[in-house]
Backbone as CSV, one residue per row, in Angstrom:
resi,resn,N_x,N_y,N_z,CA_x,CA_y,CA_z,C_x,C_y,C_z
1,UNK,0.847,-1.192,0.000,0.000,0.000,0.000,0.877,1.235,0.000
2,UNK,0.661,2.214,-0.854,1.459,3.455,-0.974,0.301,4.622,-0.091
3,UNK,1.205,4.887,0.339,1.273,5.980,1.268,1.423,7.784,0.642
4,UNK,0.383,8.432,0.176,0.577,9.597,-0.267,1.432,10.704,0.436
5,UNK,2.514,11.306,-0.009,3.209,12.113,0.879,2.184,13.595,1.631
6,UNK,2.319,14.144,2.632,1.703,15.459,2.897,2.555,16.552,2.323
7,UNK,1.805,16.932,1.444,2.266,17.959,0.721,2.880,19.121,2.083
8,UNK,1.966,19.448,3.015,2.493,20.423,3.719,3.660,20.344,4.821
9,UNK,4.142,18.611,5.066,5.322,18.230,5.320,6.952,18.407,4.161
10,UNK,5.455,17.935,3.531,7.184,18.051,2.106,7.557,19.845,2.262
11,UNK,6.337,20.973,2.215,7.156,22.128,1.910,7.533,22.229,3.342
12,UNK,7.758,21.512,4.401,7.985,22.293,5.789,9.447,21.858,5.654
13,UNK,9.673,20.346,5.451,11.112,19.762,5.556,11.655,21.057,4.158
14,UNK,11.383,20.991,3.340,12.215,21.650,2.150,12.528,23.154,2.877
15,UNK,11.541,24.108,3.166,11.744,25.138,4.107,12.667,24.786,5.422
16,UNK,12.703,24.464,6.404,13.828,23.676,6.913,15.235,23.407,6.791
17,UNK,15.045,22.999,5.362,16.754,22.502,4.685,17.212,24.159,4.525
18,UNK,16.529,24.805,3.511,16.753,26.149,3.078,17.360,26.648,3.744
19,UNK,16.642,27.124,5.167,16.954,27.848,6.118,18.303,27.462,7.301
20,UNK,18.546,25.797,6.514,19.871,25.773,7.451,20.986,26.083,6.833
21,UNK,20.426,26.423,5.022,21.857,26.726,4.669,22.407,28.054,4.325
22,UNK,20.967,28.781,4.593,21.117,30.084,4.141,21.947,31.123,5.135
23,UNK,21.822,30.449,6.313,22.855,31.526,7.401,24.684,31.314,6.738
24,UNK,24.581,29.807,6.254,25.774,29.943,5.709,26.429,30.837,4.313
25,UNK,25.067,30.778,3.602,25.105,31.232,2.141,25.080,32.750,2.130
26,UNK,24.853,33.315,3.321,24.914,34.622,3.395,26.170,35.035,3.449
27,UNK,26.359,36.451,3.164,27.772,37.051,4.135,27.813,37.501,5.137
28,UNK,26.958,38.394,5.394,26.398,38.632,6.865,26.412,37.259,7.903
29,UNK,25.866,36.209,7.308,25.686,35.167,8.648,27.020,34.616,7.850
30,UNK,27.975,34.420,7.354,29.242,34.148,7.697,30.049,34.539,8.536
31,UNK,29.812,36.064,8.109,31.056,37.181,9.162,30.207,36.802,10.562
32,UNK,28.917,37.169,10.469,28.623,36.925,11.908,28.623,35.832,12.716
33,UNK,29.277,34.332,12.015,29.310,33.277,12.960,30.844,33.462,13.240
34,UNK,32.077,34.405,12.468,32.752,34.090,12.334,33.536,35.065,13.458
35,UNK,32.685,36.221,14.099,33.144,37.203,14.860,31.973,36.431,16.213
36,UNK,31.241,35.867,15.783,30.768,34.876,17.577,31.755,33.968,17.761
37,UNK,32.778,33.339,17.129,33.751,32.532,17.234,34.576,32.815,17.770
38,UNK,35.261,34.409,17.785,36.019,34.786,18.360,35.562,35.820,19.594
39,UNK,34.392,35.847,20.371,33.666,36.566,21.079,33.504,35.276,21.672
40,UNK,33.107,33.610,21.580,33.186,32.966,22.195,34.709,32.257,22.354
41,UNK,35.684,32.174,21.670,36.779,31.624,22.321,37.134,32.472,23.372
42,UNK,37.271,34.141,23.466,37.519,35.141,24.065,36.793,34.577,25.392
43,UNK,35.771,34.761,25.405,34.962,34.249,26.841,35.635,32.798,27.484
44,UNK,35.824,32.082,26.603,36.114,30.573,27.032,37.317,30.459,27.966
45,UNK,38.152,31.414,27.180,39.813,31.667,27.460,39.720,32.950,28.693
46,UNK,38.487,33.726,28.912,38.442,34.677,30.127,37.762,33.753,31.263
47,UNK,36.958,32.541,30.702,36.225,32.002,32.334,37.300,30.817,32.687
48,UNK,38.079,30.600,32.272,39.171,29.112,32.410,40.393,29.870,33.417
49,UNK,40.500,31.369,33.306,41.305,32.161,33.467,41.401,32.112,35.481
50,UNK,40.124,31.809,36.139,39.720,32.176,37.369,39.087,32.826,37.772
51,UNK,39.494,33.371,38.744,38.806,34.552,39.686,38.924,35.629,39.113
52,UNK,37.994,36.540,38.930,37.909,37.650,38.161,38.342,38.983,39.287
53,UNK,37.931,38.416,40.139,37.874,39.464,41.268,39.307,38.998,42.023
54,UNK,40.364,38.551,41.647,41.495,38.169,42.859,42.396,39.267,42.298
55,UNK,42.973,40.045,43.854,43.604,41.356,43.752,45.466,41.219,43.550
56,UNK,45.917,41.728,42.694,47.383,41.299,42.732,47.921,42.635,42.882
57,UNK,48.489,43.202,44.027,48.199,45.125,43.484,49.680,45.292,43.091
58,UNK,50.876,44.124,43.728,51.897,44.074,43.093,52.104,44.069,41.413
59,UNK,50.968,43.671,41.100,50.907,43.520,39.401,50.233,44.717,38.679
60,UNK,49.416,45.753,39.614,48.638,46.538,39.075,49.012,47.565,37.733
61,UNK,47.854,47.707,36.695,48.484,48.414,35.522,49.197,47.578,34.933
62,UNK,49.792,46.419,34.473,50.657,45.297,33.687,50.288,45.624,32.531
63,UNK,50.855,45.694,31.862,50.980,45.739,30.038,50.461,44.438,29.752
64,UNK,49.517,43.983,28.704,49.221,43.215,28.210,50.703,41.946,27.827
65,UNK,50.595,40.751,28.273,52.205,40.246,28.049,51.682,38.655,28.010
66,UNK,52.504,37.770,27.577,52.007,36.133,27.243,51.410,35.744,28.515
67,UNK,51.795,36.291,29.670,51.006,36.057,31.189,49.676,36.914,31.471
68,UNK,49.819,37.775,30.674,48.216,38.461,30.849,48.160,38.991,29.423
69,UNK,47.339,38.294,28.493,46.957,38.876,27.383,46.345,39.949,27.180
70,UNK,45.320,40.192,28.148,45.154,41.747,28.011,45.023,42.721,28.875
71,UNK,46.346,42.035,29.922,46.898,43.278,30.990,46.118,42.998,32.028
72,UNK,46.344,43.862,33.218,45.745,43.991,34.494,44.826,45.553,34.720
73,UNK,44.436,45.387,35.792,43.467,46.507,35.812,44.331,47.579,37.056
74,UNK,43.733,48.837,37.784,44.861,49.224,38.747,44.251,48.091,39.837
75,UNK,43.784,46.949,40.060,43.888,46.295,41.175,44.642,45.322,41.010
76,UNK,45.037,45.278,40.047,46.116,43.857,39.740,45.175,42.766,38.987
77,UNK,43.585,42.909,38.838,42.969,41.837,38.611,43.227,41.933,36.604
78,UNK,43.176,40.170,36.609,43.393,39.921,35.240,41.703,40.494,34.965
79,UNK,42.617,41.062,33.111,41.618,41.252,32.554,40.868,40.899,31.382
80,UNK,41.603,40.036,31.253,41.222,38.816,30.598,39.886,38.094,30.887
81,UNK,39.905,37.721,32.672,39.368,36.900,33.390,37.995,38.033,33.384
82,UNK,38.657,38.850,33.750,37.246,39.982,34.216,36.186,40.104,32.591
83,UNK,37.124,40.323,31.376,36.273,40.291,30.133,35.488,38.937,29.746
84,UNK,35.782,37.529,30.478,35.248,36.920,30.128,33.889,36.680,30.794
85,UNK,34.272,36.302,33.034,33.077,37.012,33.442,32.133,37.910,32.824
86,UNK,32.922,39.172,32.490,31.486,40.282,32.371,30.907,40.225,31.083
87,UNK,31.221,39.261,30.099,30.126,38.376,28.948,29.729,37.645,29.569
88,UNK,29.867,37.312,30.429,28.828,36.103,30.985,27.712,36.707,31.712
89,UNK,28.519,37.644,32.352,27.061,38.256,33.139,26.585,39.225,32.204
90,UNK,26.809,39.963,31.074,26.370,40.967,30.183,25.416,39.703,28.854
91,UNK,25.495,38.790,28.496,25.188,38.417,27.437,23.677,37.414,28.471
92,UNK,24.242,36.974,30.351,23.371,36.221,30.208,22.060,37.231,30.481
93,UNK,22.267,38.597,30.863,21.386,39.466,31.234,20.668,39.860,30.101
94,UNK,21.008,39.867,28.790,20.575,40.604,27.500,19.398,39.501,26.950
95,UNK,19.873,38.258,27.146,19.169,36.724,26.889,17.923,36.417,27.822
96,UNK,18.212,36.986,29.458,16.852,37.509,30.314,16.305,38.354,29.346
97,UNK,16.420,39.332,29.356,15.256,40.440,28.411,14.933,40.060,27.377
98,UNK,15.556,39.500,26.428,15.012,38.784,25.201,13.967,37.959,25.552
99,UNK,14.228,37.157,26.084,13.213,35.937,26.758,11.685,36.418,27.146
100,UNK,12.463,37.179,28.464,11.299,37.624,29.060,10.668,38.363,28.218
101,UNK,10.767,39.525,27.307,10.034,40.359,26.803,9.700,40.101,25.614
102,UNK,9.991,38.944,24.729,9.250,38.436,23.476,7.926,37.221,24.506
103,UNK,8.302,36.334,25.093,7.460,36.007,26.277,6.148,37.087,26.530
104,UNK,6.208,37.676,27.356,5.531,38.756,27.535,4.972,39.065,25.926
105,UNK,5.089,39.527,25.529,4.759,40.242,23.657,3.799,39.354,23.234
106,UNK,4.744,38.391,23.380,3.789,36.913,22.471,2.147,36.725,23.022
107,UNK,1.935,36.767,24.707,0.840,36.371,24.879,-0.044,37.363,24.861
108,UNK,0.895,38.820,25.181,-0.394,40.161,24.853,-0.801,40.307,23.473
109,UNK,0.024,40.569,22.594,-0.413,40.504,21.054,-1.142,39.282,20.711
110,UNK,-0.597,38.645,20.690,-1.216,37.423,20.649,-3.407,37.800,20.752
111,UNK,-3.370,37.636,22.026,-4.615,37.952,22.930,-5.226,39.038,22.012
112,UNK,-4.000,40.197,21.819,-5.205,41.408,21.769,-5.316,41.396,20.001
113,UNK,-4.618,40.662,19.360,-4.790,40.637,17.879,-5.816,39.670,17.641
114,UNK,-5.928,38.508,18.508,-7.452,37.526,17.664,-8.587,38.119,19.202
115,UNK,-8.418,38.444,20.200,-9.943,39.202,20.883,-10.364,39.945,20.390
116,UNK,-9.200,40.888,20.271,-10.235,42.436,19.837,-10.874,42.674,21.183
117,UNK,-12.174,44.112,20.371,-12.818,44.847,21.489,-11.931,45.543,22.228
118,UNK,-12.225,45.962,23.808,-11.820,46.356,24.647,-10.787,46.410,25.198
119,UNK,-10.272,44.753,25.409,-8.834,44.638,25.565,-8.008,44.643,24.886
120,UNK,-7.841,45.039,23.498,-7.211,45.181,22.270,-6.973,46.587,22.226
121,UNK,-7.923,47.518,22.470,-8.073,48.646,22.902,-7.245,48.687,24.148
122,UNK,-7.410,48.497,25.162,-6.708,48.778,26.119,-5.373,48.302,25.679
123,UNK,-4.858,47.217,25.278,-3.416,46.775,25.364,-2.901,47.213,24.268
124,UNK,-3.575,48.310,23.104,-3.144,48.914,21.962,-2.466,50.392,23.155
125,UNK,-3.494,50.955,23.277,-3.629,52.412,23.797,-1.824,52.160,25.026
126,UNK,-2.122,51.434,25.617,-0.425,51.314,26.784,0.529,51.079,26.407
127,UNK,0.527,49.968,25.130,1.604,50.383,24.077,1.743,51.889,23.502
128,UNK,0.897,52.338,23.113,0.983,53.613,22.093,1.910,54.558,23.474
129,UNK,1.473,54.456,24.402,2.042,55.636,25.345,3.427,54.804,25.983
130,UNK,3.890,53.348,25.850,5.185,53.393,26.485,6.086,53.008,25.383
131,UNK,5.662,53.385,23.796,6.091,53.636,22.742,6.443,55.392,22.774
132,UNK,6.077,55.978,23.215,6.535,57.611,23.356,7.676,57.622,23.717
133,UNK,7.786,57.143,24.451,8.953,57.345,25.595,9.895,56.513,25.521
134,UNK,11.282,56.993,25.597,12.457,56.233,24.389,12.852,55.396,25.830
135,UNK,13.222,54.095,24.684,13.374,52.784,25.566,14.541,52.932,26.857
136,UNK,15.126,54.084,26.374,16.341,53.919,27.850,15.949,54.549,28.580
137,UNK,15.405,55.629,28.404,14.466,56.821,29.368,13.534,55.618,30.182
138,UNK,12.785,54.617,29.408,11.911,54.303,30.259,12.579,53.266,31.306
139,UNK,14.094,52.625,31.093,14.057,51.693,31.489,14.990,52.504,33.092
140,UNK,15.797,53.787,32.411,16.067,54.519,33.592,15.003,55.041,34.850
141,UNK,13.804,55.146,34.464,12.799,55.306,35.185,12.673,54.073,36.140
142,UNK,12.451,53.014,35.669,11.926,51.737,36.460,13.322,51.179,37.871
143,UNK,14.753,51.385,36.491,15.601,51.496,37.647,16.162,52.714,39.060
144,UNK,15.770,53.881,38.435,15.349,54.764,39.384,14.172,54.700,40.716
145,UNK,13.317,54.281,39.938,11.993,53.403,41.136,12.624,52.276,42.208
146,UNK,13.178,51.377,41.381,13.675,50.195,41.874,15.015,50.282,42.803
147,UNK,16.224,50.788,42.026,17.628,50.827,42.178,17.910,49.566,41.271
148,UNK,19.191,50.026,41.372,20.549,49.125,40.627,20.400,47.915,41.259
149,UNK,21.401,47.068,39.888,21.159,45.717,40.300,21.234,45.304,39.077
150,UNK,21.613,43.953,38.885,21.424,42.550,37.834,20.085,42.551,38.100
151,UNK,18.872,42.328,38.798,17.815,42.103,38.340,16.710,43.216,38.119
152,UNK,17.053,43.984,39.203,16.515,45.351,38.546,16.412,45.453,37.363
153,UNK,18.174,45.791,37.105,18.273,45.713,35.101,17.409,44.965,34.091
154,UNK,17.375,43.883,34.118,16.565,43.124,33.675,15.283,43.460,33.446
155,UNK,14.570,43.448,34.684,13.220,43.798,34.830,13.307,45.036,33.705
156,UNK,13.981,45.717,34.354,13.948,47.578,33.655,13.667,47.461,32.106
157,UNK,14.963,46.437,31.967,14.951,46.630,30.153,13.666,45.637,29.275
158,UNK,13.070,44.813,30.113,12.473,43.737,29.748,11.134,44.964,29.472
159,UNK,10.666,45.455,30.494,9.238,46.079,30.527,9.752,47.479,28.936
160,UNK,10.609,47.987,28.845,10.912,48.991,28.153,10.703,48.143,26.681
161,UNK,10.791,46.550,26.430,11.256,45.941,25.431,10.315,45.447,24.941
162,UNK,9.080,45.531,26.032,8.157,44.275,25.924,6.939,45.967,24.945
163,UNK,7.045,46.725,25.017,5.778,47.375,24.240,6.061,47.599,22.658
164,UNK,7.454,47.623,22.212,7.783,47.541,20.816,7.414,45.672,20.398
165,UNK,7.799,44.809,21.185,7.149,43.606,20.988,6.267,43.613,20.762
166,UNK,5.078,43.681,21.646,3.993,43.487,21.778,3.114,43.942,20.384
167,UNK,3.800,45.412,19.953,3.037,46.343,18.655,3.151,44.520,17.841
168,UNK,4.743,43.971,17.145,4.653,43.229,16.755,3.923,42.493,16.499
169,UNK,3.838,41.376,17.578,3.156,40.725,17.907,1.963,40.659,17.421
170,UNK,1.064,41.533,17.800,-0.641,42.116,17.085,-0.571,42.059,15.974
171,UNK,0.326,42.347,15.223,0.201,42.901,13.678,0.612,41.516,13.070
172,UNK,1.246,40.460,14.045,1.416,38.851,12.996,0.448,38.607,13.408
173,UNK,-0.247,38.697,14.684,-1.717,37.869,15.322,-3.094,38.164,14.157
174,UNK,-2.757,39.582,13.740,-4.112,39.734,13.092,-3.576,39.269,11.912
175,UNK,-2.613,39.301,11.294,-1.742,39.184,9.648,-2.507,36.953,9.461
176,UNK,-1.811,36.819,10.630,-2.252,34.778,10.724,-3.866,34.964,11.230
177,UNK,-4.707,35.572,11.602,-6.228,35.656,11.659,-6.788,35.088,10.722
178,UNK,-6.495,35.837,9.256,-6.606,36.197,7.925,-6.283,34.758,7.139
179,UNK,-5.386,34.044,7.608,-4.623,33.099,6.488,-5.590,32.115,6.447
180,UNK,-5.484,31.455,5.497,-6.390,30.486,4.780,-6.879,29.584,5.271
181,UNK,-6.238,28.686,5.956,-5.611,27.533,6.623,-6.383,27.703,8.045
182,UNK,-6.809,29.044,8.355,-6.889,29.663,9.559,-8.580,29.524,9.771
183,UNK,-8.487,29.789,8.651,-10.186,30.382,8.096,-11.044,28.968,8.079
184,UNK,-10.158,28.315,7.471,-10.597,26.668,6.782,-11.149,26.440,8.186
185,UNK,-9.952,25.767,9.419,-9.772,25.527,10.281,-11.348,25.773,11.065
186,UNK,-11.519,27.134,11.329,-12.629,27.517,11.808,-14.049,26.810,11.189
187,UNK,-13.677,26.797,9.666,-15.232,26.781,9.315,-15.534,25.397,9.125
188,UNK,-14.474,24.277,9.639,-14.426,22.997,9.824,-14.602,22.734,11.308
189,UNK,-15.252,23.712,11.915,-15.586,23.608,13.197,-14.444,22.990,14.580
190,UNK,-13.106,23.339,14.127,-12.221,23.731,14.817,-12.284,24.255,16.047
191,UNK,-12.088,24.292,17.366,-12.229,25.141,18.139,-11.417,26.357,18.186
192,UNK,-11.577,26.803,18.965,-10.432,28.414,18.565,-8.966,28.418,19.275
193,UNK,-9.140,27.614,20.683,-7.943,27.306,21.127,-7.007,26.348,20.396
194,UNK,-7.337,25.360,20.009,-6.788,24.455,18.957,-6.420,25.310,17.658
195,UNK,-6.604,26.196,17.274,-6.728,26.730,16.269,-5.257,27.800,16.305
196,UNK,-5.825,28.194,17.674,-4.276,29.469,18.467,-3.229,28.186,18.311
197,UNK,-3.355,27.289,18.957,-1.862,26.326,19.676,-1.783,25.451,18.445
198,UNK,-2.113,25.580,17.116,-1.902,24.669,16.015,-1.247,25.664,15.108
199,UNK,-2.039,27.002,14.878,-2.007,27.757,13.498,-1.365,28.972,13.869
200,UNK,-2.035,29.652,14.611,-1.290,31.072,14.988,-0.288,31.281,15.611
201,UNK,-0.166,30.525,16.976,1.342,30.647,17.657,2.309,30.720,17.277
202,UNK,2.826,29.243,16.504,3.186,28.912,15.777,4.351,29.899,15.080
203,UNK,3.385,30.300,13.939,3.566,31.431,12.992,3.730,32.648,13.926
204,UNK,3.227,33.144,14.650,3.616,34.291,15.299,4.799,34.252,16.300
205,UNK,4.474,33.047,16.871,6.005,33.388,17.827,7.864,33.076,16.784
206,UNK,7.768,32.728,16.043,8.739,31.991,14.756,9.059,33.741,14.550
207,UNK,7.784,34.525,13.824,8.598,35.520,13.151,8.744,36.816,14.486
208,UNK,7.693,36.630,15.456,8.472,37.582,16.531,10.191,37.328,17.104
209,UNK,9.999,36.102,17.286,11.799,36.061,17.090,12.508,36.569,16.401
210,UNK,12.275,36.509,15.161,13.211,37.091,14.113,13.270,38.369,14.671
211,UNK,12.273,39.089,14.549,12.220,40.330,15.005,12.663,40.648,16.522
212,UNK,13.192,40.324,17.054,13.127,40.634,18.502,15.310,40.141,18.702
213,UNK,15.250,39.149,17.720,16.936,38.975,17.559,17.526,40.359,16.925
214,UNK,16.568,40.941,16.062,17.274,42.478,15.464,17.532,43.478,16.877
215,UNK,16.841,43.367,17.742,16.737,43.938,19.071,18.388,43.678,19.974
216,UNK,18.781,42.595,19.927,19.607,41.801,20.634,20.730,42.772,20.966
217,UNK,21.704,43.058,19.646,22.079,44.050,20.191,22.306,45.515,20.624
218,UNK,21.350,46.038,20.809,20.566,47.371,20.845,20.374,46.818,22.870
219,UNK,19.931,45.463,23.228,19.670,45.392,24.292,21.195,45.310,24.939
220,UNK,22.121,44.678,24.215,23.408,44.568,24.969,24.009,46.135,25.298
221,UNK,23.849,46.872,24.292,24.373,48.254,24.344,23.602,48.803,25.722
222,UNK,22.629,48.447,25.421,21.154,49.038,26.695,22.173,48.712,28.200
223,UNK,22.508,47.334,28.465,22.986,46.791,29.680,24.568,47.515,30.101
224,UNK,25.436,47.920,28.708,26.385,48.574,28.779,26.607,49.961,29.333
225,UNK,25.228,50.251,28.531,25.243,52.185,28.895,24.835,52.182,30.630
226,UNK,23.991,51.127,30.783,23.013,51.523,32.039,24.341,51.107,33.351
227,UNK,25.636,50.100,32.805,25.960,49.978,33.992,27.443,50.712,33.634
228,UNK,27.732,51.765,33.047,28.841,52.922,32.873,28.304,53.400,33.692
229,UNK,27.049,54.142,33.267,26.440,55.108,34.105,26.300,54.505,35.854
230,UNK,26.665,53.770,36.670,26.540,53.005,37.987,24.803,52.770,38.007
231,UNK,24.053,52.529,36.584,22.864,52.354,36.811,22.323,50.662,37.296
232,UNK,23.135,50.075,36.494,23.580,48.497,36.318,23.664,47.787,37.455
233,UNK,24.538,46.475,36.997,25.328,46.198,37.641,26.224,46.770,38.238
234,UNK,26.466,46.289,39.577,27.464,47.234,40.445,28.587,46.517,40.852
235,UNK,29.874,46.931,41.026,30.912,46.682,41.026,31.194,46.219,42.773
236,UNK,31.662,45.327,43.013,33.045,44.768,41.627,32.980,43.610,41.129
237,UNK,31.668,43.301,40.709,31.421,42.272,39.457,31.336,42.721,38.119
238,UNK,32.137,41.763,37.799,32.603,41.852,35.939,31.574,42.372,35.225
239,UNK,31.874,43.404,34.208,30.566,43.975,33.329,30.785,44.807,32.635
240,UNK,31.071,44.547,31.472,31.921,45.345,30.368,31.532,46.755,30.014
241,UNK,30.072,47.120,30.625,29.582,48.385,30.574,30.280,49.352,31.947
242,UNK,30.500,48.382,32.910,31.224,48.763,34.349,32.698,48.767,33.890
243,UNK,33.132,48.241,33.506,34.647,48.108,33.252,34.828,49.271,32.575
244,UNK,34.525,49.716,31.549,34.261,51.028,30.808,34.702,52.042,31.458
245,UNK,33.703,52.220,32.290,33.677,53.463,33.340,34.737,53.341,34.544
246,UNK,35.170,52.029,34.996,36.051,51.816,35.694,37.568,52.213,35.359
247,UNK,37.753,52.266,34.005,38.857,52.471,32.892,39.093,54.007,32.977
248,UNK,38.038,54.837,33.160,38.457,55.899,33.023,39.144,57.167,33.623
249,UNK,39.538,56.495,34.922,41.298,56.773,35.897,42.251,56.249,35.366
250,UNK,42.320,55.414,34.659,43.835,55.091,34.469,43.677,55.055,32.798
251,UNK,43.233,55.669,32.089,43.087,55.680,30.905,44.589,55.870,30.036
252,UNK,45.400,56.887,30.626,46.485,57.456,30.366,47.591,56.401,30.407
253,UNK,47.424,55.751,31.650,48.465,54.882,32.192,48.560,53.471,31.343
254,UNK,47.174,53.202,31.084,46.892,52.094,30.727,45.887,52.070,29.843
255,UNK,45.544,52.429,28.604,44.225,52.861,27.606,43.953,51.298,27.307
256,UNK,44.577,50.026,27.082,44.138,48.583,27.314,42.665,48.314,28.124
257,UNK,42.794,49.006,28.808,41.600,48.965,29.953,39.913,49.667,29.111
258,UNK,40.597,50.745,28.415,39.218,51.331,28.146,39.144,50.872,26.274
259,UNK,40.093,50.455,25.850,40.165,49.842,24.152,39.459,48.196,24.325
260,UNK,40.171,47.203,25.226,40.123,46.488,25.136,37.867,45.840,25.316
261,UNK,37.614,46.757,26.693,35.955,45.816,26.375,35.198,46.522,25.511
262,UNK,35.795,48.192,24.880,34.557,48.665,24.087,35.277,48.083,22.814
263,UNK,36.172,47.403,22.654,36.327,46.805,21.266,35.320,45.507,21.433
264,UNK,35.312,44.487,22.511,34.516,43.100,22.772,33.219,43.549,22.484
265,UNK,32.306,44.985,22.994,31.376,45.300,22.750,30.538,45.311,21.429
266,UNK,31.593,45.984,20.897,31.098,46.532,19.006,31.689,45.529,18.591
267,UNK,32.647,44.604,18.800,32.777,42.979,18.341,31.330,42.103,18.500
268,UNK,30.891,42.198,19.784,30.113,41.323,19.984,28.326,41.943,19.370
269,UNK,27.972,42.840,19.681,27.140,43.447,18.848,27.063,43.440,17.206
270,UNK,28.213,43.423,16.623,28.352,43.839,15.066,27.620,41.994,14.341
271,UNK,28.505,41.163,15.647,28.418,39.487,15.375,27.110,39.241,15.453
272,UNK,26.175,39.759,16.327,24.852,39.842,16.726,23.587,40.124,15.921
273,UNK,24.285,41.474,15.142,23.431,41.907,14.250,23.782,41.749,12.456
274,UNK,24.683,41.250,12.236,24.688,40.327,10.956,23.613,39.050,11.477
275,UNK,24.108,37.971,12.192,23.078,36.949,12.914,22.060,37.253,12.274
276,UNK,21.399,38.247,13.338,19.917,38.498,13.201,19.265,38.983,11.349
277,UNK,20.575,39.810,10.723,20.128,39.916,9.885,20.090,38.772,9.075
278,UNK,21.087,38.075,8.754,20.890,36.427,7.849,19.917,36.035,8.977
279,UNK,19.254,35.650,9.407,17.719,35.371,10.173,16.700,35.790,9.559
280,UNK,16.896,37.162,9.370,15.679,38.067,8.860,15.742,37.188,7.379
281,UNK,16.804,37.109,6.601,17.065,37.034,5.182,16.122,35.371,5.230
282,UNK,16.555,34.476,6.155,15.587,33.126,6.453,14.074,33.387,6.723
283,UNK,13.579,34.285,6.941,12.468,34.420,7.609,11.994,35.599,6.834
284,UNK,11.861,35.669,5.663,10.994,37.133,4.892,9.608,37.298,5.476
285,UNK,9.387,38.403,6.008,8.425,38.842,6.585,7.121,39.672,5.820
């Protein structure tokens, strides 16, 4: 007995293949796997390193040398060790807000693109007003309310992140309302929840990602600026937005200090946003 293939398996596997080769076939997602390669050996070779925080003050200020590749800080601490820490705590904080605030996005848009009425209205109208107000302004507000902190931060940037989502969100919720498949579904007496967790999710949470990886590094910069400014993370844990600002006493003595993490920064951002763009190029919207 032959077995007819599902046509809508065959185009899912073929879509599938496409999309695993196209990050390669790009240039953008070349350069950009090829500058996460060296943004992750960098980290690998800063957390193997130790204690980020152990004080050598006999060593303080060291020139970058085969024993410290990229020098000491004025406490003597490697900074190597400290750049790899503060990607760990800077990239895992940026990956909280991503999470959390496409999370968040997904189930309000979601909601307010197939309800409608009132609460569509309402969850349109609170977007429109924490869309006014520019995402660092708002997220300085929440940490001003709150104070500093790793989770503060988070929170801060997540709620600032989650109303440009959310617009998203609505506009694939109502865009997949519309689709065919959607329509069928219904008038085959489908229920509507089955219908969300089969047809729409699906499709909406897939391309809010895309969209929300273009974000990625715009959020790392976000975690950088907020903890120069002592809005952040607070010292003396590793944090390449802290290190920054920490750099800027001994700048003269030692400019390693203030070259070395805003180069990892616009390294690691530039790697981020090629990514996202060969993503986008997988995912035409």
């Amino acid at each position: 007995m032959t077995v007819a293939a599902d046509p809508n398996l065959s185009r899912y596997v073929t879509r599938r293949k496409s999309r695993g080769a196209t990050i390669l076939a790009t240039t953008s997602g070349r350069i950009g796997l090829l500058l996460s390669a060296v943004v992750i050996a960098v980290l690998i070779a800063g957390l193997v390193r130790g204690n980020p925080n152990s004080v050598h003050i006999a060593l303080r200020l060291h020139a970058p040398s085969l024993r410290y590749p990229f020098g000491t800080d004025e406490f003597g601490r490697d900074e190597l060790a400290r750049i790899g820490y503060g990607g760990l705590t800077s990239l895992s904080a940026a990956a909280l807000v991503l999470i959390i605030a496409t999370a968040a996005a997904l189930v309000l848009g979601t909601v307010a693109g197939l309800l409608g009425g009132l609460l569509d209205l309402v969850i349109a109208r609170t977007v429109d007003v924490l869309l006014a107000v520019p995402t660092i302004v708002l997220a300085l507000a929440v940490i001003g309310a709150l104070g500093p902190g790793f989770v503060h931060l988070v929170l801060a940037l997540s709620v600032a992140y989650i109303a440009w989502f959310t617009r998203m969100a609505r506009a694939f919720a109502l865009a997949s309302r519309r689709r065919d498949d959607v329509t069928a579904a219904r008038l085959a007496g489908v229920s509507w929840l089955r219908v969300v967790c089969s047809h729409v999710l699906p499709d909406v949470s897939t391309r809010l990602w895309v969209v929300s990886t273009l974000a990625l590094g715009d959020i790392i910069i976000s975690i950088a600026g907020l903890s120069f400014l002592g809005l952040g993370i607070q010292p003396p844990a590793a944090e390449w937005g802290a290190m920054l600002q920490q750099s800027l006493d001994s700048f003269v003595q030692a400019p390693w200090l203030l070259v070395i993490p805003g180069l990892t920064i616009i390294v690691t951002v530039a790697a981020v946003n090629l990514i996202a763009d060969a993503l986008r190029e997988m995912n035409p919207q």
